[in-house]
Structures are given as C-alpha cells and as structure tokens.
ZAMARGU-4260 file (C-alpha; in steps of 0.2 Angstrom, whole numbers, plus 5000, padded with zeros to 4 digits):
<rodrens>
0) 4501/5293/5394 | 4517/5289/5385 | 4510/5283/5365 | 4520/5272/5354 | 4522/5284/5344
5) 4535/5293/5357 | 4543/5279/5361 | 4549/5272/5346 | 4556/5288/5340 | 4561/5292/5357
10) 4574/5273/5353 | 4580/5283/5337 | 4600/5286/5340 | 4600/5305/5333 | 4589/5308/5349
15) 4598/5298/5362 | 4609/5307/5372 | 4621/5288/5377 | 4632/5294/5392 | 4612/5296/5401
20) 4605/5280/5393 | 4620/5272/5399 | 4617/5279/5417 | 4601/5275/5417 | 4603/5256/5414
25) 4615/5255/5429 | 4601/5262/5440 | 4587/5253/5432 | 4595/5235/5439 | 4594/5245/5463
30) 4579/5249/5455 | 4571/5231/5450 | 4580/5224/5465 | 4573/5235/5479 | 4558/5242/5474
35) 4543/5236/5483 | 4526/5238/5470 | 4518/5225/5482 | 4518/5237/5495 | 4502/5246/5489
40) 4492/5231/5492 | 4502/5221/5506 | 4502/5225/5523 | 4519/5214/5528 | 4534/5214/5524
45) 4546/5227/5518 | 4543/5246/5525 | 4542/5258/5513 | 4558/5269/5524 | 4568/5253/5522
50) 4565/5249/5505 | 4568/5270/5500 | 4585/5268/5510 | 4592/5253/5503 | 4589/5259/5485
55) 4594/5277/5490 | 4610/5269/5497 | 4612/5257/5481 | 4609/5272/5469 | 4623/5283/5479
60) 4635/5270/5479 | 4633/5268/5457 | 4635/5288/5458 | 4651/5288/5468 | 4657/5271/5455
65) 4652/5282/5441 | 4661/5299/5446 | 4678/5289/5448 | 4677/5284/5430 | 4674/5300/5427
70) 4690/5303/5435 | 4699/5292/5428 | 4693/5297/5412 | 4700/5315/5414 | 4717/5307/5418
75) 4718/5297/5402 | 4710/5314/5391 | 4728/5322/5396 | 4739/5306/5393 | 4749/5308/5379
80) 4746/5290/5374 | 4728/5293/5374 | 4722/5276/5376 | 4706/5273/5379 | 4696/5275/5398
85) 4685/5261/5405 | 4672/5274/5403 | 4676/5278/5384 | 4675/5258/5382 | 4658/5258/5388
90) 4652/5272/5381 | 4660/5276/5366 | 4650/5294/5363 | 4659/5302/5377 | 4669/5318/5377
95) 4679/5329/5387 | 4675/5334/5404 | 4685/5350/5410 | 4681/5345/5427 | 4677/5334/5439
100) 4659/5329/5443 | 4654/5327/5460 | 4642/5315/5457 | 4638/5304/5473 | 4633/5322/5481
105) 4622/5329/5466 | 4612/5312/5467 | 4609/5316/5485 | 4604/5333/5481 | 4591/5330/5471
110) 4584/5313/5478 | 4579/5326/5491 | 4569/5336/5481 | 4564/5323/5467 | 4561/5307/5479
115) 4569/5295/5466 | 4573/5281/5480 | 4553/5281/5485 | 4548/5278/5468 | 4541/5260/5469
120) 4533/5259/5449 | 4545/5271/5442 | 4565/5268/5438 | 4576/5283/5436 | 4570/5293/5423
125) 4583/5301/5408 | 4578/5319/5416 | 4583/5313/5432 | 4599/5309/5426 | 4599/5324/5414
130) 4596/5335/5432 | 4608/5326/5443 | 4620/5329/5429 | 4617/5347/5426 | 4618/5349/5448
135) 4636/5339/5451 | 4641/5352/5436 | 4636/5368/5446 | 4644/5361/5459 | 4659/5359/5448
140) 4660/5374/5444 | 4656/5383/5458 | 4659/5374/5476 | 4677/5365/5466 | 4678/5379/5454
145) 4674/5397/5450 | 4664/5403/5437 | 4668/5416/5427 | 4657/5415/5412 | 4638/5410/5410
150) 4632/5408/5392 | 4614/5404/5387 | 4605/5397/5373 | 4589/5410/5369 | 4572/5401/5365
155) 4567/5388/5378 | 4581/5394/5388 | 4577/5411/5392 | 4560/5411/5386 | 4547/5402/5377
160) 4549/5395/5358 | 4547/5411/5349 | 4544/5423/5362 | 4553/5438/5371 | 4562/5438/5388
165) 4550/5450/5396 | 4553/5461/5410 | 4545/5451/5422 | 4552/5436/5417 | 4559/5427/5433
170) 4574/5424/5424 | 4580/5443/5422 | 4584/5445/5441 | 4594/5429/5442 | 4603/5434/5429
175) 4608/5450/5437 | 4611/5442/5451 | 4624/5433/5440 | 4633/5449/5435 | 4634/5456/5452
180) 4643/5444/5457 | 4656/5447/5443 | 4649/5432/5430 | 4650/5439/5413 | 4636/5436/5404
185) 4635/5428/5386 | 4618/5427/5375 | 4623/5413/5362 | 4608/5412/5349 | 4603/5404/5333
190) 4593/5421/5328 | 4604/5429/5314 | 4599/5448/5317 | 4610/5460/5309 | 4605/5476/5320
195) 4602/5479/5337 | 4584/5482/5337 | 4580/5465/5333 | 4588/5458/5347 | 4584/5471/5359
200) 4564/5464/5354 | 4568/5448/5362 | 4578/5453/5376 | 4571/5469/5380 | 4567/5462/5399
205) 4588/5458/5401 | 4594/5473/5394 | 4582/5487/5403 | 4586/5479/5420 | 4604/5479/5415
210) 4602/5499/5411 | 4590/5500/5427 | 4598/5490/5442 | 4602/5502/5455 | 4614/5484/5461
215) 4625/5486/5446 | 4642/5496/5445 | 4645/5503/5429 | 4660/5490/5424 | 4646/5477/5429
220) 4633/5482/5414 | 4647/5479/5404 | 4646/5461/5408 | 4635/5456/5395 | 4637/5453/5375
225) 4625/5445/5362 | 4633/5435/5352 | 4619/5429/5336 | 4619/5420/5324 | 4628/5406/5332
230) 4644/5416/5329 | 4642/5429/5318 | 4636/5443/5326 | 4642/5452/5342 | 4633/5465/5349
235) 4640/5474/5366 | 4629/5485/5377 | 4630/5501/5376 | 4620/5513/5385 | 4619/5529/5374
240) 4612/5518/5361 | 4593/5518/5356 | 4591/5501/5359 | 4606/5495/5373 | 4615/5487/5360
245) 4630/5492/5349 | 4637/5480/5334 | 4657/5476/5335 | 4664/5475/5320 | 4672/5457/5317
250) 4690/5462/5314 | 4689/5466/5335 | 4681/5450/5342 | 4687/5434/5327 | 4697/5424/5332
255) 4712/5418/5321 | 4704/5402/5315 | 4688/5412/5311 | 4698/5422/5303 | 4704/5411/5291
260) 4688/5407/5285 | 4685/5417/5266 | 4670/5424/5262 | 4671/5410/5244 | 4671/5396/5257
265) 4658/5402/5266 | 4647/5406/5248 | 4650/5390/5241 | 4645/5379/5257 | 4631/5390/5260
270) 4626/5387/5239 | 4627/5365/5243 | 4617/5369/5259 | 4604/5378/5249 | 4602/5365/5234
275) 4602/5351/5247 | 4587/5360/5257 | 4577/5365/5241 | 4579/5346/5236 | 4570/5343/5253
280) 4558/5355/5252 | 4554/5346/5235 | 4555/5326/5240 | 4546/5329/5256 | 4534/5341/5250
285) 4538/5353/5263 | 4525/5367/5267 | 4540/5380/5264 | 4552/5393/5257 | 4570/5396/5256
290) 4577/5410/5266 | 4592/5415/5264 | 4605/5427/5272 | 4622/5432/5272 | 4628/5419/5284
295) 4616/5408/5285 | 4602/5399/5275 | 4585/5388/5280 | 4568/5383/5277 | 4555/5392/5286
300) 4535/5388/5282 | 4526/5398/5270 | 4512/5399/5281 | 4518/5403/5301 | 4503/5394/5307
305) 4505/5379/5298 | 4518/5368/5307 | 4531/5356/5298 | 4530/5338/5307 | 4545/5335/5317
310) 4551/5320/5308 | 4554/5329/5293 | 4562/5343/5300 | 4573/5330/5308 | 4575/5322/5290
315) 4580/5338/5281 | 4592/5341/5296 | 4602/5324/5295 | 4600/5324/5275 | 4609/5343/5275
320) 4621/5340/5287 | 4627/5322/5277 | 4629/5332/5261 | 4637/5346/5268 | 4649/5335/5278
325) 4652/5324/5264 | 4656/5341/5254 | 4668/5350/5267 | 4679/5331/5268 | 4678/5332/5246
330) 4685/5351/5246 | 4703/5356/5243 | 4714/5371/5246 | 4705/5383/5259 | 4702/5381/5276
335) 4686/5372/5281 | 4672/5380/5284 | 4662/5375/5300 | 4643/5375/5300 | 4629/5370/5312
340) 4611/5362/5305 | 4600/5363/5317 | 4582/5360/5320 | 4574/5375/5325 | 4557/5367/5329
345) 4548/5376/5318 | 4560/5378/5302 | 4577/5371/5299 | 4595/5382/5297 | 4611/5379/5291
350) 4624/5393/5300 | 4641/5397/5297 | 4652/5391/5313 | 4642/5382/5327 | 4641/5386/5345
355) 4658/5380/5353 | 4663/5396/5341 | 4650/5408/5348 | 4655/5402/5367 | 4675/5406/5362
360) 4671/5422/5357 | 4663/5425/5374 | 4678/5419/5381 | 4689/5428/5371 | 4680/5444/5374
365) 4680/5445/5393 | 4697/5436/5395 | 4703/5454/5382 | 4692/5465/5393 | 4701/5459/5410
370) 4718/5462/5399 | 4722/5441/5402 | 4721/5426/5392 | 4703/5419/5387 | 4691/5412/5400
375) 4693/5394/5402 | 4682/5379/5398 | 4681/5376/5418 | 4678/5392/5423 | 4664/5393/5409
380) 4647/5386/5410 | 4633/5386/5392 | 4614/5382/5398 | 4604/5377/5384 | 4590/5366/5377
385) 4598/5357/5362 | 4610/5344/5366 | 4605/5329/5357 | 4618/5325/5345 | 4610/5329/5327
390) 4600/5345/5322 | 4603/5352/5341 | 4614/5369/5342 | 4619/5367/5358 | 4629/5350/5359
395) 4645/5357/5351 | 4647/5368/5366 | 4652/5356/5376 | 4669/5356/5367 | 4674/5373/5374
400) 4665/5373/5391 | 4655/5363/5404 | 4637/5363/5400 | 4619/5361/5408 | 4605/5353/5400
405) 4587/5362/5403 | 4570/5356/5397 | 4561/5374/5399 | 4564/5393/5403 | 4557/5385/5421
410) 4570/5374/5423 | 4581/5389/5421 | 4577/5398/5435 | 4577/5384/5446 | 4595/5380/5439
415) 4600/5399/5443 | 4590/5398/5460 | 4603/5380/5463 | 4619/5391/5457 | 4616/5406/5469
420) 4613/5393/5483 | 4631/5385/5478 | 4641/5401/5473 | 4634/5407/5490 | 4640/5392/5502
425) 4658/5397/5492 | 4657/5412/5497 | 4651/5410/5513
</rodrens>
C-alpha cells in the first residue's frame, strides 16, 4: 500500500520527471471517462471489451497528438529563431530530442503486454509512461534509426545496488548479443576506480564472456570500454591483461573541452565541494566521513551497515550542488569546471564532468576507431536508472544521446530482449 509518506515526497519537484507528469494528466481525463469501476458489481451495461477498446482508442489517439508535438518540437530545436514549441509552452522542462518518437505505436506495444486500456481502478501509471517512452525510443533508434552505440549506467542497471555483474547474469548474453551485431559497447559508471582490477570485480561476468564467446570476431571484443568515474577514467579491453582491462592514458581519449579544464580549477571546485559536504555532515549530523580522491570527493557512512535517510542525502545533494553552482557562476578567468552531485543511495559524490561527458568520450572513441567523425546522439542510446533532475547521474545524458529509463537490472533485460526483437524486424 502506497503510505503518505511516499506520496508527498513523491509531489517534491527535484523528483518529478514533468514531461511524464504531463503525459500522465492527458491520459488520466480517457481514463475518468471510460472506465467502468461499476462493472465489478453490475451485470448491465457497458462490456468490459467495449469499454477496454474505447479507452485503448482514446489513449492511441493522445499518443499520436503527442508524437506530433514531438515533431514539431524538433523542427523548432533547429530553427534559427528559436522560438518556443507548443510542447516547450506546455512543458517548460523539455529538452532536445535527436529523433523522432513513434509514440502512437509504443503505446500499442505495451498496452499488449501491460493491459493499461482494461484497467478499470487504475489510470496510467508514471512507469507506464516511463516504458512506453523508453519503447517508442528503441524503435527510434532501431526500426527509424541505427544504433551504433549502447552505453549503460552500472549499479541498478546492470546489476544490483552495490553488487557485481556475475556471469550468470541474464544481462551478459544480451549484451553480447549487442556486440555481435556491431553495437559498441560503453560502461558509463559513477565508481571512480583507478585500476583495472576494481572494475574487472564488478564486471567480471561481461568481460569473461567477452574473452570467451566463441560468437565474437576479434574486432568485436574490442567493442567495449569502461569509461568510470563519470568521465575520468577509460579502461579498454585488453586480452593479454590480468584482469581484461588496460587504462588509456587521458591525452588519447579528452576531448578538447576537457582538455581545457586545469588541474587548479578542478582542485579548487573539488576544495568548495568538500567544505560544503563537511558543513552537511555537521548540520545534519550525518553518520559519515569525507572521502576524497583525485577527481572526485563524497560522504560515504562511517559504518556500512548503518544507512543515511534518503531525505538527507537528497538534502546534502541539492545543498552541494547550489554552492557549487553558485561558485562556478562567481569564478573568473579559467574555464569552468563541470561536475555532477549525485545521490548514490547510500553516500552522496561530487565528480568532476557529468555523464553527457562520459557518453561523448564513448562516441568519440568508436567514431576514432572506425577512422570517422564521433557517433552521433541518434545513433547512440544511454540506459540508466537516474534520470530525475537533481542528485541523478544519468539525466545529463540526455544532452548527447537518446536515453531509456529502467527501474531495475530486470527491466534491463527485458529492454535488451525489446531491442533484439526491433533490430531483428530491421534486419529482417
């Protein structure tokens, strides 16, 4: 049962995701008009067939409304006037799309595996819009597109909070199926390892299939970096290596705007993001300890069994971030310094860069190893967890690629199981 307590900071607009919200209204007013609650007890009237087709046609026809705003709002993102699109009136939040979203069909994909039109006592949900979303994406990308690049988020994604992506993870074979079908392969994480032992502990599953699958090409296991960190550190596999993993020095993957960044900037913003966390540690008597590292710094607990409440967590996050943002906008001189604070769920960090960095590198990498230009946004596609628009690590991604929002290392799969099915109608 849904408490009080989740509700009401469910209503609090750092976790709102508005474009969904908005959608969700829009199908809240088929749902109020055709649903038939009285059909449990009644024996006349309405049919429970009619009423499921005439909200299943209602729900359709908002979907196809929707997608042409969508449309039209991708005409106006490339009008050199830029005014405003009806859908950027309405929804202020918006931001770019690299590509169409087939909409209309996505709902109809997953009314028939999630029965939304016979729901008679419950509307539309936000993660039935959240997955109708993420499916008109997959078919943007694949059906209207081609993918080139897959990135993905590591905890919840891939595995577990905390955990490791064993071997017999269900995910690792639909990830290879990925790269044998020529998708490059990008791990984007929040973990800030500096060797490749680390990260070969929590993706040890991923990388001995890679080394093992008798249905890769040797070009193929090259598909795949780890970029951690956020953007910070790139490993590339490597095959002669103990642990499948060899570190690229930064002068071969930066790009020029990274580059830009001096190691004083990064110090200094990294020194205000420490004073601002120990001044949260100390006004909301946080259970915790600084930890700090080269290009990152955080709060972790002092005891790992003891967990920090989510509110504060969510209260240093926003309380960082605002100092820090308020600091970058004061500076003078040097290029500024990107950084991501995010909510870890367990500890809170503040990295340098974000994860639209991390995703360009990806591009930037397999566009230099196909001897082109970058991948681009369109042909690029980050699945992650974290898309809420403060303390997530995922939602600045969706400034360099199309994304897809998953709830659980569960949902992965079943998102790879829907791109397989998509890439292979293409195909076929």
């Amino acid at each position: 049962m849904t408490s009080r307590y989740r509700v009401e900071y469910a209503l609090k607009t750092h976790r709102r995701d508005q474009f969904i919200e908005w959608i969700k209204g829009l199908l809240a007013v088929p749902f109020v008009l055709y649903s038939q609650p009285t059909g449990v007890y009644e024996t006349s009237g309405v049919s429970i067939t009619q009423m499921s087709g005439e909200a299943h046609r209602r729900y359709a026809e908002i979907m196809r409304d929707i997608e042409v705003m969508v449309d039209d709002h991708i005409l106006h993102q490339s009008d050199a006037n830029r005014v405003p699109s009806k859908l950027k009136l309405l929804v202020p939040t918006i931001g770019t799309f690299f590509t169409r979203l087939p909409l209309e069909a996505a709902f109809k994909f997953q009314d028939r595996k999630r029965y939304m039109s016979s729901r008679r006592f419950v509307s539309p949900s936000f993660n039935d819009v959240r997955l109708v979303l993420n499916t008109a994406q997959l078919m943007a990308v694949t059906t209207h597109g081609t993918l080139r690049l897959a990135t993905f988020d590591g905890d919840v994604t891939l595995y577990d909070d905390g955990g490791s992506l064993e071997p017999d993870s269900p995910v690792v074979a639909r990830v290879i199926d990925l790269m044998r079908k020529n998708v490059k392969v990008g791990i984007v994480t929040a973990a800030g390892y500096t060797t490749a032992d680390r990260y070969y502990g929590r993706l040890r599953g991923l990388l001995d299939a890679v080394a093992g699958s008798p249905a890769l090409a040797p070009h193929q296991r090259q598909n795949v970096v780890i970029m951690g960190g956020e953007a910070n550190y790139l490993f590339e596999f490597s095959p002669a290596e103990p642990h499948l993993l060899a570190p690229v020095p930064r002068a071969r993957w930066l790009t020029a705007e990274m580059a830009a960044w001096s190691d004083a900037a990064i110090a200094a913003l990294l020194d205000v993001a420490e004073a601002a966390l120990r001044d949260c540690v100390k006004n909301l008597n946080l259970p915790a300890v600084i930890m700090r590292k080269d290009r990152a710094v955080g709060v972790v607990p002092q005891d790992p069994a003891v967990r920090i409440p989510r509110e504060s967590l969510e209260e240093t996050v926003l309380v960082v971030q605002k100092i820090l943002e308020l600091s970058v906008r004061g500076a003078a001189g040097s290029q500024p310094v990107p950084f991501c604070a995010f909510n870890g769920g367990r500890d809170v960090f503040v990295d340098i860069g974000d994860k639209s960095w991390g995703v360009a590198v990806c591009q930037k990498w397999f566009g230099d190893a196909d001897a082109g230009p970058a991948i681009r946004p369109d042909q690029t596609l980050h699945v992650g967890d974290q898309f809420l628009s403060a303390g997530s690590n995922d939602f600045k991604a969706r400034s360099v690629s199309t994304t897809a929002w998953i709830a659980s290392p569960a949902e992965t799969v079943e998102l790879l199981d829907e791109l397989a099915d998509f890439m292979g109608k293409k195909l076929s």
